[in-house]
N, C-alpha and C positions, 0 to 999 in steps of 0.2 A: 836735375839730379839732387841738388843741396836742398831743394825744396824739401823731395822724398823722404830723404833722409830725414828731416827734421819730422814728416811727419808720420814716419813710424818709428824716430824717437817719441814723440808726443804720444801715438799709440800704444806703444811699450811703457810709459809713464802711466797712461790713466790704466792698464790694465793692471800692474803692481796697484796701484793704489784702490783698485775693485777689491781686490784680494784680501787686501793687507800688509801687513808686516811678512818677510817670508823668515824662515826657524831658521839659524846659524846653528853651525857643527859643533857647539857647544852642550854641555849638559844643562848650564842655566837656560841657555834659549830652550832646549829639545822639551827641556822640564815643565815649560811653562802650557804647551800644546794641552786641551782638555781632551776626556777621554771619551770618546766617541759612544752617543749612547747605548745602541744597540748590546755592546759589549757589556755593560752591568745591568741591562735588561734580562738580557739572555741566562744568564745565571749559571747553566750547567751545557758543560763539552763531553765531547767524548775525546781521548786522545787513542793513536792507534802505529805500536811500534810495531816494524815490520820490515824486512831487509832480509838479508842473505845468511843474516843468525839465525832465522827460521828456520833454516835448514839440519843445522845440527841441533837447535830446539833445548838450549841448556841455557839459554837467557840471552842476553842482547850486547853483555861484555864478554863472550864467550873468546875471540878471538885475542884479545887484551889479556882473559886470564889465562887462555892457553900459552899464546907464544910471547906476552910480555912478560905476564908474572909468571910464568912455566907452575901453574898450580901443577903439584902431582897425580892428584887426583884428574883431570883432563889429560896431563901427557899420558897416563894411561890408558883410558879411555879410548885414546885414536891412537895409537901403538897396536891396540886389543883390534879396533872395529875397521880400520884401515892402510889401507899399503904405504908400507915405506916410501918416503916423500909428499907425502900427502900434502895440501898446501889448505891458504884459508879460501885460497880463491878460487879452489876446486871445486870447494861447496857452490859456487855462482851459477854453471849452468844447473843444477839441481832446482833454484829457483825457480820454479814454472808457474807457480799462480794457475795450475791449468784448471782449479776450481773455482776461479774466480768469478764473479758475479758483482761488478761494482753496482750495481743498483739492484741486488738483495741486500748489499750494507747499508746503501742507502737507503733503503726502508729501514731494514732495522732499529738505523741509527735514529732517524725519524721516531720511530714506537718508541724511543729510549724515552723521552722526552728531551733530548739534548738539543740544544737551538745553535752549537757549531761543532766543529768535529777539528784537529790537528792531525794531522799526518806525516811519519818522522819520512821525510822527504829524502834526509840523509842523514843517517847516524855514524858514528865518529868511525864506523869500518870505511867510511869514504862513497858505499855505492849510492849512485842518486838511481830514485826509484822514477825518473826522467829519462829521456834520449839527451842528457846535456852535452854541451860543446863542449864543457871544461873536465869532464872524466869521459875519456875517450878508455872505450872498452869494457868499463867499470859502470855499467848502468844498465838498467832492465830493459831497453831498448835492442842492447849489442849483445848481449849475452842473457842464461834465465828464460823470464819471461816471453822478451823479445816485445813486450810492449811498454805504453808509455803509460803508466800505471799512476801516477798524479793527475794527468789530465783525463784518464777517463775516471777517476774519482771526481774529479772536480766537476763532470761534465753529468753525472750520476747526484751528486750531491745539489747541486743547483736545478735540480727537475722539481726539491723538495721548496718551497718556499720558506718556510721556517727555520733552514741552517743556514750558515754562513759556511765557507770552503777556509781555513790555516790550513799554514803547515809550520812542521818544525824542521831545522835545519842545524845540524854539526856546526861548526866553526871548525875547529879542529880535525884531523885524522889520523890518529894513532898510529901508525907505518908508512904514513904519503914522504918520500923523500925529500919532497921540496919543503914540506914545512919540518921536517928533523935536523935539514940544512937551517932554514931560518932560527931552528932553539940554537942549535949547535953557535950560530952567530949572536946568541943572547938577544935575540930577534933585533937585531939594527937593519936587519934585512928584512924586507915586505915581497918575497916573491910567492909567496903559497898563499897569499893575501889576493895581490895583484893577479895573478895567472888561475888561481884555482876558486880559492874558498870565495872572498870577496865578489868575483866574478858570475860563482854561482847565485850569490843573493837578488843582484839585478836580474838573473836572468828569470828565476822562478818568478818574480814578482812579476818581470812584464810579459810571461807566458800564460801564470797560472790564476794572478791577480786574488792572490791570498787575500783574507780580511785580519787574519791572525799570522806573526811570524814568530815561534815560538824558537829562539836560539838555545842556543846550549854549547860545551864545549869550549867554554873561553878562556878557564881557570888558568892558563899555563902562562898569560900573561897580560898586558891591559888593554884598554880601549883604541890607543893608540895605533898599537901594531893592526890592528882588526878594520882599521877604518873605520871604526863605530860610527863616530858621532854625523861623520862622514854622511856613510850610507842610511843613516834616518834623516838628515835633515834632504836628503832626495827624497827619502820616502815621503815625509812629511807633507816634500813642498812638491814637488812634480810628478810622482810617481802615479801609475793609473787608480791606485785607490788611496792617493791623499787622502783625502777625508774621512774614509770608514777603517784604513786600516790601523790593529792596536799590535805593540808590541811586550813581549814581558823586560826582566829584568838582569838576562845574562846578556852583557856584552863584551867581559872585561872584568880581569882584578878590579872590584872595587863598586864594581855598580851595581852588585845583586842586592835588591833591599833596599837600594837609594834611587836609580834611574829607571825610565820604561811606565809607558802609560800602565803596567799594572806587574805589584811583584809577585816572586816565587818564592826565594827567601831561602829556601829549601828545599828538596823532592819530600811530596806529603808533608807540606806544611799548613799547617793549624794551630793559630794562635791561640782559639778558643777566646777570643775578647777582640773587640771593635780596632784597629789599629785605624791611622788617619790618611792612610795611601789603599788604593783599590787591591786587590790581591785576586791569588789563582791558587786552589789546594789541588796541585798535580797527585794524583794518588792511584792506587792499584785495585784491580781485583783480587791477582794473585797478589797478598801480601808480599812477598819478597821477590818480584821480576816483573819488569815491562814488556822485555817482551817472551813470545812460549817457551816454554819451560817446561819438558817433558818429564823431569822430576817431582814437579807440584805433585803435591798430597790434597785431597780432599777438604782438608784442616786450614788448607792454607789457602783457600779462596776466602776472600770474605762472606759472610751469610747478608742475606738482603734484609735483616736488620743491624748489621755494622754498618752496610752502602748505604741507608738512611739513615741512620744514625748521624751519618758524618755529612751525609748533604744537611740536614738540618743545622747542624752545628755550626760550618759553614756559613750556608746563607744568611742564619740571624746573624755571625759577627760580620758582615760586609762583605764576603769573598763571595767569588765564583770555584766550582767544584769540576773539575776537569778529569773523568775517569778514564783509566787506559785498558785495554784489552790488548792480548796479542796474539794474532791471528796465526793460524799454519802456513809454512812454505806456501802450501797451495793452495791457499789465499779463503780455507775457513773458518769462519770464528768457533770456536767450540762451544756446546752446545751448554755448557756452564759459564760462560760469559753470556751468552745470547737471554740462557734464563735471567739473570741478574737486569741485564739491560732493558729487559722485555717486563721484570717485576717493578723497576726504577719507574720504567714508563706508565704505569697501569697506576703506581702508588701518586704517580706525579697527575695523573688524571684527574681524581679527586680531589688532591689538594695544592694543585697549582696555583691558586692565588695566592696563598701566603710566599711562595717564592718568586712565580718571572716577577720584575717587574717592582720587587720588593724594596724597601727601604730598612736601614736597620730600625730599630724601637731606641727608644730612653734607656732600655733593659735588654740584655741581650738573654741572662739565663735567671731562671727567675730565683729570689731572695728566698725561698720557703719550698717549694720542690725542685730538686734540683735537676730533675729530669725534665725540667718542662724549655722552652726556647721560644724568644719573640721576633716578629718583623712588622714592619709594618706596611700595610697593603698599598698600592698605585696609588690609593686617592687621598691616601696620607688621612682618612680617618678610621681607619680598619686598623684594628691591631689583633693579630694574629698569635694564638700560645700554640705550638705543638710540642705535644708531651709524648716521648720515647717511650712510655709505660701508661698501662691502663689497669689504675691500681686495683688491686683486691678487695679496698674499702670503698669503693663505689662511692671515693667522692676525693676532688682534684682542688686543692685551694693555692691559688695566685698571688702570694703574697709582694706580687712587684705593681699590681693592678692598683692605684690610688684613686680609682675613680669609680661610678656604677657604671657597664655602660647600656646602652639602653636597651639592648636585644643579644642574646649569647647564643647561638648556632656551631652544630658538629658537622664538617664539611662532609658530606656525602651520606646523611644523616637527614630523613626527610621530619623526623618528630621534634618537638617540644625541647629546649632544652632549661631546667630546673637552676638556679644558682643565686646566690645569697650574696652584698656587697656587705663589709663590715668596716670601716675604719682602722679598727685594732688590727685583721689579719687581712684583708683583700677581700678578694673574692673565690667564693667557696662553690664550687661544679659539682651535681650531682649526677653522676653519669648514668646512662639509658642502659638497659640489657640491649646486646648489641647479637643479632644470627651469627652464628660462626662462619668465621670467613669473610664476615660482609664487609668491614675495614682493617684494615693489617699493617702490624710495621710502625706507625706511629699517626696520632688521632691530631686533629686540626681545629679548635677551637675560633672560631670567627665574634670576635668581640666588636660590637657596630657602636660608633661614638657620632655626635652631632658635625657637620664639616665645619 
């Protein structure tokens, strides 16, 4: 028996040391982990909020602005359109998803050009879009839908080879008693940590085996009470996708912008300039609501030259661009999300090299038009200008270009392309009459240099 033992200590010794070093619950150790490539390959997500605010369809803090902050405007609304006592969690069986088609999204999402997709798994109303152990009753499993609506996304989205499966997940829930008991304790207490929230993190990871955990919900107080550091350096080191999974940067007062294989900073955040940590611009269609919002005005979707606009801007300073849509109760995308995503995809056809895959440039917006935006290509000798405008004077001059380079090409553009290298201003493009319609949105300039 002392043998044994010795040698599967011995065994357990050389397999740590196959390994490595294993990441301590620390932010210095967690900080140190690199970031998984495929994640700043990928470049562009789709995110997709979705929940039981679907229902009443007035945005995704509906519940929060109804009966926390009693906006007036909602308490009348459901005083007007529903019977006295009406609750929030009435709306739940209403959730039916009965139009759902997880693998029509999955295509779609596919056409988008998005290479992963996030899915609020749970937003701070508490319901998991799971049959989980740890929200008995409050999941689309037991009530709603009555199915398990993460795993047959996930199960839809991996048919696709080119996405990757996240999700997002709450930390917090707005009304959950055990964690209003734990504020109430000035959180000394961990029991909506320990029994619910925390609980659910391990569980999604080893059911659903995310590549993305996109948190949220942490603000109220720090890493400590959450287990943070905790439950990443399992991720890290044991969990089934060690290796490929990335996380952002809400865990906790204090880590947004400092901790997380990649930040958020903000919702819709764009620095517009190279920052020296990996980033993610979470951003909308519908300018003002993640998730549907049946007051949107026309006005207030973005036009599919804002959503390029901002992927491009984007991509040249270093980020990845993660767009959300939010889908109906019954689980469909509207048919002006679907346009957008389906234009994104079609624009990103033609000019996909300047982004999967890309690198930033020397220059991210050029010195002399300021509409124009660089990257540079996989093989790190491609450098790439796309210019948001095709000017009037039929001729684009680069003044951040310091070099000739040897051949100048319009991506999706089978002719000749014309242009002049000068010392004093760059280099000077003289653009082609182009059929209407035939490129849109914003033009791709492929500058070819010696490797």
């Amino acid at each position: 028996m002392y043998l044994y033992l010795i040698f599967l200590f011995t065994l357990a010794s050389s397999c740590l040391a196959e390994i490595g070093e294993r990441y301590q619950p620390t932010w210095e150790s967690l900080d140190k982990r690199p970031l998984p490539n495929w994640y700043d390959s990928s470049k562009i997500g789709i995110f997709i909020h979705w929940g039981v605010f679907s229902v009443p369809g007035l945005g995704e803090w509906f519940w929060e602005d109804w009966q926390g902050k009693h906006d007036p405007t909602l308490t009348k609304y459901m005083d007007k359109n529903y019977p006295p006592g009406f609750q929030y969690s009435d709306f739940a069986p209403q959730f039916k998803a009965d139009l759902w088609n997880p693998d029509e999204w999955a295509d779609l999402l596919g056409k988008s050009g998005a290479r992963y997709i996030v899915l609020t798994s749970k937003h701070h109303e508490g319901f998991t879009l799971w049959p989980s152990a740890h929200s008995w009753n409050w999941n689309s499993m037991d009530t709603g839908p009555h199915r398990d609506l993460v795993g047959e996304l996930a199960t839809a989205v991996r048919k696709h080879p080119d996405l990757h499966f996240g999700l997002y997940h709450s930390l917090f829930e707005w009304f959950n008693p055990i964690f209003l008991e734990d504020q109430k304790n000035n959180f000394t207490t961990q029991d909506f940590v320990r029994e619910k929230t925390g609980a659910e993190l391990y569980e999604i990871v080893q059911q659903y085996k995310p590549e993305v955990i996109w948190s949220d919900g942490d603000w109220s107080t720090g890493y400590d009470y959450w287990n943070s550091t905790h439950f990443l350096a399992w991720l890290y080191n044991d969990s089934p996708v060690k290796d490929s999974v990335v996380v952002n940067d809400r865990w906790g007062i204090g880590s947004m912008c400092k901790h997380g294989d990649f930040f958020t900073c903000a919702d819709r955040f764009n620095p517009g300039r190279l920052i020296n940590h990996k980033w993610e611009n979470a951003m909308t269609i519908d300018k003002n609501s993640w998730g549907l919002n049946r007051l949107t005005e026309f006005k207030d979707y973005l036009t599919i030259q804002e959503l390029i606009s901002e992927l491009v801007v984007t991509i040249s300073c270093g980020g990845n661009l993660l767009v959300n849509v939010g889908p109906a109760a019954d689980g469909r995308i509207l048919p002006i999300f679907q346009e957008r995503l389906l234009q994104m995809g079609s624009w990103l056809d033609v000019n996909g090299a300047a982004i999967y895959s890309s690198h930033p440039w020397t220059t991210q917006n050029d010195t002399t038009t300021g509409t124009v935006w660089y990257t540079l290509g996989e093989d790190k000798s491609t450098v790439f200008a796309m210019s948001l405008v095709w000017p009037d004077s039929g001729l684009i001059v680069l003044g951040a270009v310091k070099q000739a380079p040897s051949e100048v090409k319009l991506l999706g553009y089978s002719g000749k392309i014309s242009s002049n290298f000068s010392a004093s201003y760059g280099l000077a493009i003289t653009l082609p009459h182009l059929p209407q319609g035939k490129l849109e949105w914003a033009w791709t300039f492929e500058l070819a240099y010696a490797a």
